[in-house]
Structures are given as structure tokens and as C-alpha cells.
Backbone as JSON Lines, residues from 0, in Angstrom:
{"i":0,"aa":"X","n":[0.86,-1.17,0.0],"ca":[0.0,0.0,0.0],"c":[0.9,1.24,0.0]}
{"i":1,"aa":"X","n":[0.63,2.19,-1.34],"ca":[1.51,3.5,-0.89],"c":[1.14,3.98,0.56]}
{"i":2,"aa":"X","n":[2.57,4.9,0.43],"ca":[2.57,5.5,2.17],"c":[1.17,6.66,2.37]}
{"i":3,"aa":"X","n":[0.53,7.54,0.92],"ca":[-0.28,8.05,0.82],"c":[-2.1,7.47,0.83]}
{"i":4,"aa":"X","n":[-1.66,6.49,0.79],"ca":[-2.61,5.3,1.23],"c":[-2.84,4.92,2.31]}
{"i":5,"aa":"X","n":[-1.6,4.64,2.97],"ca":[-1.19,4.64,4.63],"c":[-2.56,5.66,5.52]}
{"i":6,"aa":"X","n":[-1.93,7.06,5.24],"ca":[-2.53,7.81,5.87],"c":[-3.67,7.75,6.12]}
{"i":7,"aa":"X","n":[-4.23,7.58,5.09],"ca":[-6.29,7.54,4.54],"c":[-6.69,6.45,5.26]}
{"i":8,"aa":"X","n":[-5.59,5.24,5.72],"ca":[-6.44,4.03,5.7],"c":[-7.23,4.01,7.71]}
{"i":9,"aa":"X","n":[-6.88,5.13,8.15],"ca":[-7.65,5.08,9.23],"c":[-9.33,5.78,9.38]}
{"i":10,"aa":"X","n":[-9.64,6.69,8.09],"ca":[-10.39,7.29,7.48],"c":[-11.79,6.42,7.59]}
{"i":11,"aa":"X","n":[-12.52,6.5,8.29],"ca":[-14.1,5.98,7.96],"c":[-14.67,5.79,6.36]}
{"i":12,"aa":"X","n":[-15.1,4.89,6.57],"ca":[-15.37,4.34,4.89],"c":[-14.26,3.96,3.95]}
{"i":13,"aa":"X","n":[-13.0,4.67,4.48],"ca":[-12.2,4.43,2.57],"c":[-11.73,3.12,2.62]}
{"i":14,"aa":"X","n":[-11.33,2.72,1.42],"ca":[-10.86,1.38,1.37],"c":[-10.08,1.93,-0.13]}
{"i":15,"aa":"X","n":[-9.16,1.23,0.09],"ca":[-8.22,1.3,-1.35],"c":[-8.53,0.71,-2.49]}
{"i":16,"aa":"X","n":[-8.56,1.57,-3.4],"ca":[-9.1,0.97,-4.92],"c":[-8.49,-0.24,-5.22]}
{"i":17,"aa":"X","n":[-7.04,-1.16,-4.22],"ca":[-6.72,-2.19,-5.11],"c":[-6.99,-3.27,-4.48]}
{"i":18,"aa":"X","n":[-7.99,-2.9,-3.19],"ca":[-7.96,-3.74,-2.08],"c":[-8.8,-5.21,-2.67]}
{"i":19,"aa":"X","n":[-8.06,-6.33,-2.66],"ca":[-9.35,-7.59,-2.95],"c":[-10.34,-8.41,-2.22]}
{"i":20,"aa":"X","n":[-9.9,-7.36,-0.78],"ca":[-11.18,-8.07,-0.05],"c":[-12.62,-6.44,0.49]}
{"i":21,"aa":"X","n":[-13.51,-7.62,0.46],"ca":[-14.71,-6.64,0.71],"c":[-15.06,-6.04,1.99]}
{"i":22,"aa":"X","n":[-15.47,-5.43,2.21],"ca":[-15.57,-4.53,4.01],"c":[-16.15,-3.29,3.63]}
{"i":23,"aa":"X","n":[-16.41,-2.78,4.85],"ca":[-16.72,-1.74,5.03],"c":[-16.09,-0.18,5.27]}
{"i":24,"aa":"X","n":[-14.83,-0.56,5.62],"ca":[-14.08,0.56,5.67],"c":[-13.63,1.04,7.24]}
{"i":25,"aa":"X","n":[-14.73,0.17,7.87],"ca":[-14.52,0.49,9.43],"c":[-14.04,-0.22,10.21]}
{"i":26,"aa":"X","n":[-13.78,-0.8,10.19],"ca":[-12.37,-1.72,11.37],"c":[-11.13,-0.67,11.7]}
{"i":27,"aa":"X","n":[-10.1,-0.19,10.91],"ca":[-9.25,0.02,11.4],"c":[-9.37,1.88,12.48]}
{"i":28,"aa":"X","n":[-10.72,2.02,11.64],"ca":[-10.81,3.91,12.84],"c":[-11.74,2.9,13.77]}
{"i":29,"aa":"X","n":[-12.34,2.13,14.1],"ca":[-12.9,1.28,15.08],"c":[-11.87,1.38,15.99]}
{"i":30,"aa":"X","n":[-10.5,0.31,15.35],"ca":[-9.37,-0.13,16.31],"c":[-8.48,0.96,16.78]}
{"i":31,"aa":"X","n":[-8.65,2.17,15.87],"ca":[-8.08,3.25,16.25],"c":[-8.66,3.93,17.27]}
{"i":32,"aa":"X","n":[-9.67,4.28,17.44],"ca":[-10.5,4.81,18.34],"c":[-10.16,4.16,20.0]}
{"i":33,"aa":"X","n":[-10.59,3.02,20.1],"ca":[-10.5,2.01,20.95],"c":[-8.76,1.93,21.46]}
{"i":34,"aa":"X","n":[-7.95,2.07,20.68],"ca":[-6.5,2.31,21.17],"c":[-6.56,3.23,21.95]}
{"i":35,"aa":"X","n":[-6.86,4.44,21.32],"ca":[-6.09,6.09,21.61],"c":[-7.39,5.87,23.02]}
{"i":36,"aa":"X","n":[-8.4,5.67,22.94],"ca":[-9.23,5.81,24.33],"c":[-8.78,4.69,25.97]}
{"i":37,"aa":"X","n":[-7.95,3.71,25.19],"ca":[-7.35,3.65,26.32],"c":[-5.48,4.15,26.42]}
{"i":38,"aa":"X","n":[-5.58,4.98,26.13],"ca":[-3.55,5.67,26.02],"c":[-2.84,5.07,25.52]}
{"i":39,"aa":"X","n":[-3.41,4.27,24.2],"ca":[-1.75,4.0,23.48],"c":[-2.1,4.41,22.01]}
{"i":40,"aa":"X","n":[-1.17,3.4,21.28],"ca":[-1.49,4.29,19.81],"c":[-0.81,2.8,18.8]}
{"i":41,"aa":"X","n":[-1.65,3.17,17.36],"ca":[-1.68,2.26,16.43],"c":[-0.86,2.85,15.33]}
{"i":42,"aa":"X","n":[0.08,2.25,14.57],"ca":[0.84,2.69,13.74],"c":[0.49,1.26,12.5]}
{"i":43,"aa":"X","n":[0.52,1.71,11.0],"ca":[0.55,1.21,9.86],"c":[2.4,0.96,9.39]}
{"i":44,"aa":"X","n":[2.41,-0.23,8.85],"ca":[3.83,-0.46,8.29],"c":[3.84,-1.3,7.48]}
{"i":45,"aa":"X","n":[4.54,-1.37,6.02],"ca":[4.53,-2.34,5.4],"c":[4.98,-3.4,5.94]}
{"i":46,"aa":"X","n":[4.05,-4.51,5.55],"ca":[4.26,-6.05,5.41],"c":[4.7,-6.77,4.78]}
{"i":47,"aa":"X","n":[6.2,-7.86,4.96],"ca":[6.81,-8.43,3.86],"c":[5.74,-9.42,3.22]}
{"i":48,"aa":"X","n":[6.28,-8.86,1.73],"ca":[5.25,-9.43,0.51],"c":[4.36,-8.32,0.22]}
{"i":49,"aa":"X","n":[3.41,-8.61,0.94],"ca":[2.23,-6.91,0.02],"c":[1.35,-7.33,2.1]}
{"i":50,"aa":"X","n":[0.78,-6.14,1.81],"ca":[-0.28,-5.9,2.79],"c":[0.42,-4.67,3.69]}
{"i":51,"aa":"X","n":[0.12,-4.89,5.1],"ca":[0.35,-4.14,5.99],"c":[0.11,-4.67,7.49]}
{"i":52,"aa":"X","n":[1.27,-4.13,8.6],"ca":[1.19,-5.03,9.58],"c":[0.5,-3.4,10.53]}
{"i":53,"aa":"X","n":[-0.56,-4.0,11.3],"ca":[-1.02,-2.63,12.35],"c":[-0.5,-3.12,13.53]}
{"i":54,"aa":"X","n":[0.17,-2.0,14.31],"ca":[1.37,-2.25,15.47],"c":[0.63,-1.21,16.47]}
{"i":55,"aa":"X","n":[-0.11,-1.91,17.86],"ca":[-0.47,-1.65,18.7],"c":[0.11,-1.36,20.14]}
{"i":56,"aa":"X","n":[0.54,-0.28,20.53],"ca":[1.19,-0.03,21.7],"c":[0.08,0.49,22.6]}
{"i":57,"aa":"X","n":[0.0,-0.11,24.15],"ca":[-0.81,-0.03,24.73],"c":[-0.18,0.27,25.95]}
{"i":58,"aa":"X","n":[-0.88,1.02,27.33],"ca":[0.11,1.36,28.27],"c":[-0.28,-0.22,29.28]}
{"i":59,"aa":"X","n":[0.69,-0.21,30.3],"ca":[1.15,-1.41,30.74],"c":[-0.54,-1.0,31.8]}
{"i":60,"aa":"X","n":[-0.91,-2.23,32.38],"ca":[-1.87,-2.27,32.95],"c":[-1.29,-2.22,34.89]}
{"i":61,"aa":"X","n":[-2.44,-1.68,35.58],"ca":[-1.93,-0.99,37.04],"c":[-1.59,-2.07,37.35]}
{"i":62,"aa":"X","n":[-0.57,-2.61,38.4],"ca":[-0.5,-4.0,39.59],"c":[-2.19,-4.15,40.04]}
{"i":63,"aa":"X","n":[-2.17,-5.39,40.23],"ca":[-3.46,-5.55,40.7],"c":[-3.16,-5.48,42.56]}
{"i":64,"aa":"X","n":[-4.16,-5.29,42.85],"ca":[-3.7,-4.42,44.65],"c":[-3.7,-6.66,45.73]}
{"i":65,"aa":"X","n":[-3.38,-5.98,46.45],"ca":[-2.98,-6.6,47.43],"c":[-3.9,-7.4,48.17]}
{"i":66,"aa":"X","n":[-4.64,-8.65,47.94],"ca":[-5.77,-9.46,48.59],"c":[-5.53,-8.77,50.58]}
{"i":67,"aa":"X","n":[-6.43,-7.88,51.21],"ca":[-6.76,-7.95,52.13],"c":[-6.11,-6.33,52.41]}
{"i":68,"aa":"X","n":[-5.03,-5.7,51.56],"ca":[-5.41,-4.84,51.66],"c":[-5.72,-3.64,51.87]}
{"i":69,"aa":"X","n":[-5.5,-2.0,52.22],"ca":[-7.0,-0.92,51.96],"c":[-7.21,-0.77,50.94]}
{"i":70,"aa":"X","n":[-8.12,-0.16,50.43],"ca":[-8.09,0.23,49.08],"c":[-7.27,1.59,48.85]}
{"i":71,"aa":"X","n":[-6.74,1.34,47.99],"ca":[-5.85,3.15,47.73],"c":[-6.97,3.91,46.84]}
{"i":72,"aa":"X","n":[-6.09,4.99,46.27],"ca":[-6.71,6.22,45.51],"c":[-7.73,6.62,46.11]}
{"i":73,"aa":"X","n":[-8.66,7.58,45.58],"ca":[-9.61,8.63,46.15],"c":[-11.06,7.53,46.98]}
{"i":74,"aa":"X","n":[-11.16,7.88,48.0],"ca":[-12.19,8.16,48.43],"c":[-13.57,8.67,48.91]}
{"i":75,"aa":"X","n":[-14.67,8.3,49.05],"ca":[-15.67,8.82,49.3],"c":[-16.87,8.32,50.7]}
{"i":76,"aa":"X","n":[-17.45,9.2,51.17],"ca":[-17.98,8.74,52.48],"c":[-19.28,8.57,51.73]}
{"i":77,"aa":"X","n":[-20.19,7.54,52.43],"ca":[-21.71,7.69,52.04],"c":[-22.71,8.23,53.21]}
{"i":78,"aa":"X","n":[-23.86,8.81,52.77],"ca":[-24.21,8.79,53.74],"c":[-24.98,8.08,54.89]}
{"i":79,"aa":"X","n":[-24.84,8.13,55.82],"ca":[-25.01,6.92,57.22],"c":[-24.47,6.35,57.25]}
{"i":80,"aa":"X","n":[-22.78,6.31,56.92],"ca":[-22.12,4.97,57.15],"c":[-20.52,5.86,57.45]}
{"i":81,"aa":"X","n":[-20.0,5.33,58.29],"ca":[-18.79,5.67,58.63],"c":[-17.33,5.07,57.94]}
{"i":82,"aa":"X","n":[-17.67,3.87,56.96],"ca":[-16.52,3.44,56.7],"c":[-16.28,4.44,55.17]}
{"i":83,"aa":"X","n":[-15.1,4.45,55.16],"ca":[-14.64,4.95,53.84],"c":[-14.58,3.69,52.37]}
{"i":84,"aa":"X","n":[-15.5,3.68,51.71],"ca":[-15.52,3.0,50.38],"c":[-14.92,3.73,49.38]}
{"i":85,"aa":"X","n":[-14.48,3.11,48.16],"ca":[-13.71,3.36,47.06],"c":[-14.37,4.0,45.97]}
{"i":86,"aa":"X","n":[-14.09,5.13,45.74],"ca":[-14.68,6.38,44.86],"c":[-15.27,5.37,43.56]}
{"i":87,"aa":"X","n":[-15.71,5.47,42.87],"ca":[-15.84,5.02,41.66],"c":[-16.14,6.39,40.6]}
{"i":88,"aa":"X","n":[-16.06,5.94,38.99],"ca":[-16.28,7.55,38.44],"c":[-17.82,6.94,37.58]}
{"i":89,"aa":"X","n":[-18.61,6.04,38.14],"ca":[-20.03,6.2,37.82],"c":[-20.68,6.74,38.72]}
């Protein structure tokens, strides 16, 4: 795929005039979307022979916490209850 091809191919709907398979055009701004919303990022590169390889960098995921325990990060009180529970952002 030219490199000017490259660019477009995250583009909703386009698909390359030499492409031989059928679709819709939306998978790769799908997979793009879905990257960048969790902090990493998708890069296009040629593939030996013909095509293209999509290279997904994603950020490393938190340690999972400690069976037993407090909970860290922000807190919130409810009301009638004295213990401190774990903020949530719903």
C-alpha cells in the first residue's frame, strides 16, 4: 500500500481501490479509536510481501492491589455509614 494510502487508511469508509477483499471501511478507525481511548497508539507499516502489519502499543496495565489490603486512591464517604468505600467515576 503507498505510504499516501497509509494515511487515509484510518479514514471511515475508505478502502483502497486495489484492495481484494470486501468490508466496510470500518475496522481500522474502530481499532483506532478504541486504542487512543485507552492511552496508546496504532501505527501502519509495510508487510513483507504486500499488505500491511497494524502495530499496537498499549500502556502497561496498574498492579493488581494486594488481597486484604485498603483500598488506595480517592475516596468517598456515604451517607449513614462511617466506613470509607472506594470512589468510583459512575
Amino acid at each position: 500500500m503507498p505510504t499516501a494510502d497509509r494515511a487515509r487508511a484510518f479514514d471511515r469508509f475508505w478502502r483502497a481501490s486495489d484492495s481484494p477483499h470486501d468490508g466496510t471501511g470500518l475496522g481500522l478507525p474502530i481499532v483506532r479509536h478504541l486504542v487512543h481511548a485507552s492511552g496508546g497508539d496504532i501505527t501502519l507499516h509495510e508487510a513483507p510481501g504486500t499488505g500491511l502489519d497494524a502495530r499496537v502499543r498499549l500502556r502497561p496495565a496498574p498492579p493488581h492491589p494486594t488481597p486484604g489490603a485498603p483500598p488506595s486512591g480517592p475516596t468517598r464517604r456515604r451517607p449513614g455509614r462511617h466506613a470509607r468505600t472506594p470512589a468510583y467515576p459512575w
